[in-house]
N, C-alpha and C positions, 0 to 999 in steps of 0.2 A: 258475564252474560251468557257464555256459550254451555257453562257448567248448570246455571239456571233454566238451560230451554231442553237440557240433558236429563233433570229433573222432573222436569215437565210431560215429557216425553213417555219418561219409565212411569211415571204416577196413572199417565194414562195408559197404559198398557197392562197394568197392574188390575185396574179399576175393570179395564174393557180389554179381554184380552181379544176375542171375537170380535173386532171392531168392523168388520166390512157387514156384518149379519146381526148389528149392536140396533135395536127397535124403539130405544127411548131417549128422553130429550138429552142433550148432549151437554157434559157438563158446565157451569159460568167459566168464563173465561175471568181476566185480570189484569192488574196494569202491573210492571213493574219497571222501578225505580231505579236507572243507571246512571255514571256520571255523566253532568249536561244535559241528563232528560230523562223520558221515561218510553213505553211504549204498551201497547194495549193488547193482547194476546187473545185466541177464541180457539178452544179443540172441538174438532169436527170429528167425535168419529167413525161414522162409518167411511170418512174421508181415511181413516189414519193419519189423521196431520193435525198441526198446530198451528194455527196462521195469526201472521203479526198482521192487524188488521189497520193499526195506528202508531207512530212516529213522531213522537214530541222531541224535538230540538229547544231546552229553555235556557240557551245560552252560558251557562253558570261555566 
């Protein structure tokens, strides 16, 4: 999981390197698939950040 938000991270940085000075809509965020659940992801960025906006626990 930690490798996949590592991912995440560089892709947006890559894409928007100016992110605090970035003028257009921000990219789709995405769920992805861990054991036991998943979770819902959204980059913000003139934020510079990645926020887990959602937390599914489905028991497995």
């Amino acid at each position: 999981m930690e490798e996949k938000a590592d991912e995440l991270v560089r892709a947006a940085e890559a894409v928007h390197i100016h992110g605090r000075t970035h003028r257009d809509t921000d990219p789709k965020g995405g769920d992805i698939i861990v054991p036991g659940g998943m979770f819902t992801y959204q980059v913000v960025v003139r934020h510079e950040r990645v926020y887990v906006v959602q937390i599914t626990y489905l028991g497995f």
